[in-house]
C-alpha positions as CSV (number, residue, x, y, z in Angstrom):
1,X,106.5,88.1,96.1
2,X,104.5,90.2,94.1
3,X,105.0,94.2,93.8
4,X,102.3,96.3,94.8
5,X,102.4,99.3,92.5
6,X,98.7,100.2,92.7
7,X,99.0,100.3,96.8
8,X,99.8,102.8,99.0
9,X,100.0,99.9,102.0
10,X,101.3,97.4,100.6
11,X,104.7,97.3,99.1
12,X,104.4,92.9,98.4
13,X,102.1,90.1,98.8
14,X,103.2,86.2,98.2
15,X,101.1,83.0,98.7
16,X,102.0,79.6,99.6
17,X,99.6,77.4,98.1
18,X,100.4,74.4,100.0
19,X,100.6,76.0,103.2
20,X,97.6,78.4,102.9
21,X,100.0,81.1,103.9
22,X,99.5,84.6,102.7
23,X,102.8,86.9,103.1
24,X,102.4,90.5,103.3
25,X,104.6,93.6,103.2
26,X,103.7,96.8,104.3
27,X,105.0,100.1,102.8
28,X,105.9,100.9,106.5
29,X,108.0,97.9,106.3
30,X,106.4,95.4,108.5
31,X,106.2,91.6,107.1
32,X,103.4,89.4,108.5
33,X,102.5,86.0,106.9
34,X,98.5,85.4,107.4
35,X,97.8,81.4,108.2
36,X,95.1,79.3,106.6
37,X,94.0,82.2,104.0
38,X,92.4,80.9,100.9
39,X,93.5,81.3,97.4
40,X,91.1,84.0,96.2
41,X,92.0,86.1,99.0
42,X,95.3,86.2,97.0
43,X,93.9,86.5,93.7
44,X,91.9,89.1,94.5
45,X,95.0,91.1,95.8
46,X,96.6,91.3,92.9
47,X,93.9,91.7,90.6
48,X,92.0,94.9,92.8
49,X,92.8,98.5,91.9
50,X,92.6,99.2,96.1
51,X,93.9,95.7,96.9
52,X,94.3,96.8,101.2
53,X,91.1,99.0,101.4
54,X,89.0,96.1,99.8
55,X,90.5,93.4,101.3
56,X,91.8,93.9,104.8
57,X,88.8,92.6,106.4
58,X,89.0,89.4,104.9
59,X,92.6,89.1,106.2
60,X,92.7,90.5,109.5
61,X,90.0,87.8,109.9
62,X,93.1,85.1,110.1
63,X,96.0,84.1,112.5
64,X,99.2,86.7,112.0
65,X,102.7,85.7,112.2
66,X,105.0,88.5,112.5
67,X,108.1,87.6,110.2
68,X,111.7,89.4,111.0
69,X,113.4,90.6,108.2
């Protein structure tokens, strides 16, 4: 996973290529993987300067999974 200094939401994100899976972690400490989410979603995570507030729509647009830590 990769740390989210430049977030105030998002402590992590990770992406599984082969699975289309986008993991998120939330500062508040929820974990939820996003199904079928396409690479630049990713990339565009970690390369924004507000990576949440420009890019939550996108996500929310995709199946949740909550994961338990």
């Amino acid at each position: 996973m990769t740390r989210m200094r430049r977030s105030r939401a998002l402590e992590a994100v990770g992406y599984d290529a082969a699975a289309t899976r986008l993991r998120v972690r939330f500062r508040h400490g929820g974990t939820y993987d996003y199904l079928d989410v396409e690479p630049e979603v990713y990339e565009g995570l970690c390369a924004s300067a507000h990576p949440w507030t420009e890019w939550r729509e996108r996500i929310l647009e995709h199946d949740v999974e909550r994961v338990e830590d």
